[in-house]
N, C-alpha and C positions, 0 to 999 in steps of 0.2 A: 647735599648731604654733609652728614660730618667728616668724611673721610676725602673730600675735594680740595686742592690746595688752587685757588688760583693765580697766576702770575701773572707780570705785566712783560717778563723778558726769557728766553729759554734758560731754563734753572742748569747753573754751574758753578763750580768752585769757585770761581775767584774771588778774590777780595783786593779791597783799595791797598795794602801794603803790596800784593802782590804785582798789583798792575803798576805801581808807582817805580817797586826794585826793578822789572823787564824795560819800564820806557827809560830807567837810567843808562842800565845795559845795551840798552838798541842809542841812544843819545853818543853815548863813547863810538858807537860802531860807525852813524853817520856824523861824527865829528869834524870827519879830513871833504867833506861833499860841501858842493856849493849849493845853496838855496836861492828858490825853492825849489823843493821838491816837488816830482811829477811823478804819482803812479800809476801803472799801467799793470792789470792782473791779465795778461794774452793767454786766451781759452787755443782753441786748436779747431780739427777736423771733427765733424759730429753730425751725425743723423744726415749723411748724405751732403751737406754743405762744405764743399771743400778749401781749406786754409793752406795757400799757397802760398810763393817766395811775393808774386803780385802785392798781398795782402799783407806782408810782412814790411814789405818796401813803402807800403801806405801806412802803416803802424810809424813806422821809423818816421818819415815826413812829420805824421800828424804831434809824435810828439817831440819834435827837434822846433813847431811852430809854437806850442804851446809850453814845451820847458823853458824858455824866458832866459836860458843861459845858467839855468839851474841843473842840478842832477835828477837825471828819468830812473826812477827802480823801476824793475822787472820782478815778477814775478809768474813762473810759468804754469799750467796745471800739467795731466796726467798724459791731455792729449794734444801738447804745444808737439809740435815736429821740431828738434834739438838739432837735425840738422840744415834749421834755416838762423838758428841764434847768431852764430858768425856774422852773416849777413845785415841783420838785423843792428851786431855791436859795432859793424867798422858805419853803420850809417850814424849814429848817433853820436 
């Protein structure tokens, strides 16, 4: 009908000046890191599947074999357990 818009991507604000000023701002922030970069988004505990210190100690391995001598970000969700992050930073 006339009133259907189809798209090819979930419709949002952004625009090319906007994404271009963030990646300068995030550019300044990973400045002082060494490359490359290795990111890792660590989910947590869910639907009964438990994310333990085990799981975190295998996180850390896997990616101290694949960050190359580069810098690993982190980023955690809602349901990372906060008190295994220590762990996880003195292994990395």
């Amino acid at each position: 009908g006339h009133n259907i818009i189809r798209t090819l991507l979930t419709p949002h604000s952004l625009t090319k000046e906007k994404l271009e000023k963030a990646a300068a701002e995030w550019k300044l922030q990973f400045s002082h890191l060494r490359k490359p970069f290795t990111a890792v988004i660590l989910g947590g505990t869910a639907k009964g599947i438990r994310f333990d210190a085990r799981d975190m100690q295998k996180i850390a391995e896997i990616a101290n074999q694949i960050g190359h001598g580069g810098s690993v970000l982190i980023t955690t969700s809602r349901r990372t357990d906060l008190s295994l992050l220590p762990m996880l930073e003195q292994s990395l």
